[in-house]
C-alpha positions in Angstrom: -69.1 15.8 -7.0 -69.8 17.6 -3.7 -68.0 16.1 -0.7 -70.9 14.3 0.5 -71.5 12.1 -2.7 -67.8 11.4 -2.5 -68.1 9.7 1.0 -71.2 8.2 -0.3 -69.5 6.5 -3.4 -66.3 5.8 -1.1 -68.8 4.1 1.5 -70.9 2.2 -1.4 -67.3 1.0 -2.9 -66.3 -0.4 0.3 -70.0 -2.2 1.4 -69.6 -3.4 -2.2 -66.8 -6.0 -1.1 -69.6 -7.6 1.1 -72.0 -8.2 -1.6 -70.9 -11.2 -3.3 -68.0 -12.6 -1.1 -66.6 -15.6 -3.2 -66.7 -13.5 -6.2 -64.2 -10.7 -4.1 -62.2 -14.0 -3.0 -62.0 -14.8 -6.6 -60.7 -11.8 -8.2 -58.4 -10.9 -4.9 -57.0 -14.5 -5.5 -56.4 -14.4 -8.8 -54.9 -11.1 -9.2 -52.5 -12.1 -5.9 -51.4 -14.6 -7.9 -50.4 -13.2 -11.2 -48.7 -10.5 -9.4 -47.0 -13.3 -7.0 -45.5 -14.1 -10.2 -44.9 -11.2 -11.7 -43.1 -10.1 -8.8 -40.8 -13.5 -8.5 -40.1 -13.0 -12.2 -38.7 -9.1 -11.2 -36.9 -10.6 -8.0 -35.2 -13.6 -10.7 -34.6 -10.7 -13.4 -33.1 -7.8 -11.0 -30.8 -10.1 -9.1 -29.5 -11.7 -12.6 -28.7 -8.4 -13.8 -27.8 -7.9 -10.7 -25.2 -10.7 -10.9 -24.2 -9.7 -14.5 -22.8 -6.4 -13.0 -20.4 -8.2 -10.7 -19.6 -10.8 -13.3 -18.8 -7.8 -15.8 -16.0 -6.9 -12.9 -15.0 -10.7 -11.4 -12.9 -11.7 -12.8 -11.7 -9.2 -15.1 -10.4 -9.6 -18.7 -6.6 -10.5 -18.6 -4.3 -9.5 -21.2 -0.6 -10.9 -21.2 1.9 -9.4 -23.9 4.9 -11.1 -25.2 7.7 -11.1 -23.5 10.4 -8.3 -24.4 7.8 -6.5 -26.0 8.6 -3.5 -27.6 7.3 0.7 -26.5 5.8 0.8 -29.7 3.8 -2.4 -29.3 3.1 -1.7 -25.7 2.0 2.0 -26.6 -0.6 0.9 -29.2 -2.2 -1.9 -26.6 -2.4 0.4 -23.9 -4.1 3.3 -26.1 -6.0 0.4 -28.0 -7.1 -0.1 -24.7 -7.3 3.5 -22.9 -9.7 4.8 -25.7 -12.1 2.1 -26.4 -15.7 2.9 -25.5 -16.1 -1.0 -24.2 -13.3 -0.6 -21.5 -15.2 0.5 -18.0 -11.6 0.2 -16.0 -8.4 -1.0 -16.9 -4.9 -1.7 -14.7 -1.5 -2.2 -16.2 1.2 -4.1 -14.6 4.4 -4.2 -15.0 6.6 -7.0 -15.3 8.2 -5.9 -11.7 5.1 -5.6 -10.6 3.9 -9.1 -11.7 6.7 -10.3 -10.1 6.8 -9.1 -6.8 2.9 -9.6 -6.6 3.9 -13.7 -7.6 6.9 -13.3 -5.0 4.6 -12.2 -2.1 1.9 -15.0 -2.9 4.5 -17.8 -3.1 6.6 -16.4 0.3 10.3 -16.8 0.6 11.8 -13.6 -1.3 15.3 -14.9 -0.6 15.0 -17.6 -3.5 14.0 -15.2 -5.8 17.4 -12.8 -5.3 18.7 -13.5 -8.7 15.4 -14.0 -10.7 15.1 -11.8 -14.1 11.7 -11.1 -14.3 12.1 -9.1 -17.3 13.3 -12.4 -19.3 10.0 -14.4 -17.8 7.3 -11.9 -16.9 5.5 -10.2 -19.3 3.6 -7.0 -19.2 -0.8 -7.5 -18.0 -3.7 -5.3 -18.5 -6.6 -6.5 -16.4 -9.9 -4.8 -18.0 -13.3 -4.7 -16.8 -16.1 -3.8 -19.6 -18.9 -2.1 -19.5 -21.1 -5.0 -20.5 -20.7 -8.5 -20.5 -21.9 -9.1 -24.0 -18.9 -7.2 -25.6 -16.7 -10.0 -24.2 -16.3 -12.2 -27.2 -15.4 -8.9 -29.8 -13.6 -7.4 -27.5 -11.3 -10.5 -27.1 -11.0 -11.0 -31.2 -9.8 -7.2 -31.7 -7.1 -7.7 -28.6 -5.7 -10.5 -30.2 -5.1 -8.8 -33.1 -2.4 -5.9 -31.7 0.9 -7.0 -32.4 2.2 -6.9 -29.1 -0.7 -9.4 -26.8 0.4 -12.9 -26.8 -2.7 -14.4 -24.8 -5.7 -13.0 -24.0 -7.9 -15.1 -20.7 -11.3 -14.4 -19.7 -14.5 -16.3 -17.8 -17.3 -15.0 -19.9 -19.3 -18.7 -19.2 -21.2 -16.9 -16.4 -21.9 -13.7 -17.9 -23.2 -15.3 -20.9 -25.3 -17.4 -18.4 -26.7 -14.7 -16.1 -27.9 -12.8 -19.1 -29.5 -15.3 -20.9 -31.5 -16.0 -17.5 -32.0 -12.1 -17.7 -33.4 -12.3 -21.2 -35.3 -15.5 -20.8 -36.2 -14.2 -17.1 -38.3 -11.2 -18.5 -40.1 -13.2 -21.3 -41.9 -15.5 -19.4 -42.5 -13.1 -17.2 -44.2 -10.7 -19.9 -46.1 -13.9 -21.2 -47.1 -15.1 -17.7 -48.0 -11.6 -16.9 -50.4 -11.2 -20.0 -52.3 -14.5 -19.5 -53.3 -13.9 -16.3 -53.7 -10.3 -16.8 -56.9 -11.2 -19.6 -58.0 -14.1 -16.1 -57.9 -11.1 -13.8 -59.9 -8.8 -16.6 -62.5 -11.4 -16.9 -63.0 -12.2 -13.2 -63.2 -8.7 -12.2 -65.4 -7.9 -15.4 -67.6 -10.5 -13.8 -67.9 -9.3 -10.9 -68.7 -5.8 -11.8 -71.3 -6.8 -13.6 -73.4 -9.1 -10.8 -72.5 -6.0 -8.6 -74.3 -4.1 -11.2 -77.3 -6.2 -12.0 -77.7 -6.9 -8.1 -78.1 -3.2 -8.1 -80.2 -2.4 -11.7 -83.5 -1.3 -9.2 -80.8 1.1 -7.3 -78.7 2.8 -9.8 -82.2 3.3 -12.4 -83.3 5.4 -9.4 -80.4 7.5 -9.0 -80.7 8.4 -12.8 -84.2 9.3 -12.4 -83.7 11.8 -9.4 -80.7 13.1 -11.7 -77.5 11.2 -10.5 -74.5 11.8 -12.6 -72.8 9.0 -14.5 -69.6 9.9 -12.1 -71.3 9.3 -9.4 -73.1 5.6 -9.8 -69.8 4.7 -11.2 -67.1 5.5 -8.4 -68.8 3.2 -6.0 -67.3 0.4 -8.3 -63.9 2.1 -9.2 -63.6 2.5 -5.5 -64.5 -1.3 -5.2 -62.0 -2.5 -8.2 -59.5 -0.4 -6.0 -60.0 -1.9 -2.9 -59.4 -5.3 -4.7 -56.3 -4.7 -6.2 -54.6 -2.8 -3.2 -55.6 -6.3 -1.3 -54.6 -8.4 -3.6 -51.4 -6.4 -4.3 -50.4 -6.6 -0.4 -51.1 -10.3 -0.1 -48.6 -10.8 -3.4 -46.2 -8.6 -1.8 -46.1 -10.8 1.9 -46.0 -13.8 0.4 -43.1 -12.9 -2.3 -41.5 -10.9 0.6 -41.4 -14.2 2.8 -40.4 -16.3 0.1 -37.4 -13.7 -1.1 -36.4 -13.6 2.8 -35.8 -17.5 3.4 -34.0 -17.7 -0.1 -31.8 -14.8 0.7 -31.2 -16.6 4.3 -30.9 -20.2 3.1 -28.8 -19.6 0.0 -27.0 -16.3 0.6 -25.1 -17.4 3.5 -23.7 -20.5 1.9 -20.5 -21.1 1.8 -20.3 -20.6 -2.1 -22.1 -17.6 -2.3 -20.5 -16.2 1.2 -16.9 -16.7 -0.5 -17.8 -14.9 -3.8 -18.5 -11.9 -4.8 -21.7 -12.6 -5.8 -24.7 -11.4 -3.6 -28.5 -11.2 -3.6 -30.1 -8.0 -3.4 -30.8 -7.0 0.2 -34.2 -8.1 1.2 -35.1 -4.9 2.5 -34.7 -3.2 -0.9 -36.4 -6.1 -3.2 -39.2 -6.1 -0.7 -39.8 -2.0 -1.3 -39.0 -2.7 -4.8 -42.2 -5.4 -5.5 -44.1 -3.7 -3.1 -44.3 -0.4 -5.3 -44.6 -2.2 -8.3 -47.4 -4.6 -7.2 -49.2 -1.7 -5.7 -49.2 0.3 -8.6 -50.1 -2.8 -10.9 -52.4 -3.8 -8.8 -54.4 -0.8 -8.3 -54.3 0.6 -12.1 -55.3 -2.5 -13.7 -58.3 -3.0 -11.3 -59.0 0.3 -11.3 -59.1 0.6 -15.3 -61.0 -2.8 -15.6 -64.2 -1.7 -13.3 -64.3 1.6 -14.7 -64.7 0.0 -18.1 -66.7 -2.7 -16.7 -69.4 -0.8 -14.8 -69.8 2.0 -18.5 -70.6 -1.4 -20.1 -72.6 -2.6 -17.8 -74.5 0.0 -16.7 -75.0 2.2 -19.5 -73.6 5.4 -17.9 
């Protein structure tokens, strides 16, 4: 196409929107509402993995050995431990170490002059894994070296978080399907009064030798402009909605005195913004083109 039928088609595309209104309002609503939820889904799913992260770190996997353990016992936990593929980060302390760590906490080092730590304090590892869902095996193959006594961990909220992440990206996929096939059908509908409106019109452009290119970009252009609206209105209403959560909730004093945080708005709102963009556009993009070769036979 020469550069004048391109501004042509791009022109026809955009006086297209006019055409038939509620039908436009209709597919722009529609479509800015499944990617609405889409993109609440993403913002649920990234900040549980998110939280899963942190979770896999705080608090860390604590690993007491008996007391007047012996080097060849301590040796095998800390390779055990040193060259397992599960382990992200590991710290030992020693038993002086425990104990002047428990000394500073409690205060008053002068009552603690005669204290033998090495008869009451027992060698720690404090482990951080790679992922949270090695928790419970990991635990079972600690407790079976020799040398650990007691083995303490808070998986409760990992497990949590990542069910949510599972169960988080499910619904969205099945939420995201349904009205994906309400979006095809709505914009499928509206291709095709666009077309009919304009049967006369397009039958005389085939006659005087129009290409099947250009009667069809007109619409593409028009499925385009529909998603990229639809798409920004998803994005400003999820970007509002992400904003007040992350300013009522993230400043509480629960969250505030964890270390647990929400993604920064800023980033989640350049995050859905590219993904709802892209969505948006492709899917409208693909649906007209198919639409208007159905329709109009070219």
């Amino acid at each position: 196409m020469k550069k004048s039928e391109w501004r042509y088609a791009l022109k026809a595309g955009f006086s297209g929107l006019g055409r038939h209104p509620m039908l436009v309002l209709a597919a722009v609503s529609t479509l800015a509402f499944m990617l609405f939820l889409m993109s609440a889904f993403v913002a649920v799913s990234l900040n549980a993995r998110n939280f899963s992260k942190i979770a896999a770190k705080q608090p860390p996997i604590e690993v007491s050995l008996k007391i007047g353990v012996s080097d060849d016992e301590l040796d095998e936990a800390r390779y055990f431990i040193d060259t397992n593929e599960k382990v992200q980060e590991y710290k030992m302390l020693t038993p002086e170490e425990n104990y002047a760590y428990f000394v500073e906490r409690m205060g008053k080092e002068d009552l603690w002059d005669d204290f033998d730590y090495n008869a009451y304090i027992p060698y720690t590892f404090n482990i951080r894994l790679n992922d949270p869902d090695y928790a419970e095996s990991f635990k079972t193959e600690l407790e079976r070296l020799p040398g650990v006594r007691e083995v303490l961990m808070e998986t409760q909220v990992m497990t949590t978080l990542k069910k949510i992440e599972r169960w988080t990206a499910r619904i969205s996929i099945i939420a995201t399907i349904i009205l994906a096939v309400i979006v095809t059908l709505v914009m499928m509908n509206t291709v095709r009064v666009s077309v009919l409106s304009r049967s006369r019109e397009i039958n005389i452009m085939k006659y005087v030798g129009a290409t099947n290119t250009y009667i069809r970009v007109p619409y593409i252009v028009e499925g385009a402009a529909i998603g990229f609206i639809g798409a920004l209105l998803a994005s400003f209403a999820v970007a509002l909605l992400y904003n007040y959560i992350v300013e009522r909730f993230g400043k509480s004093s629960i969250i505030a005195s964890s270390a647990f945080s929400f993604i920064p708005a800023s980033q989640m709102t350049g995050i859905i913004f590219v993904i709802n963009i892209v969505t948006g556009i492709l899917l409208c993009v693909l649906i007209s083109a198919l639409s208007v070769r159905k329709y109009a036979r070219v």
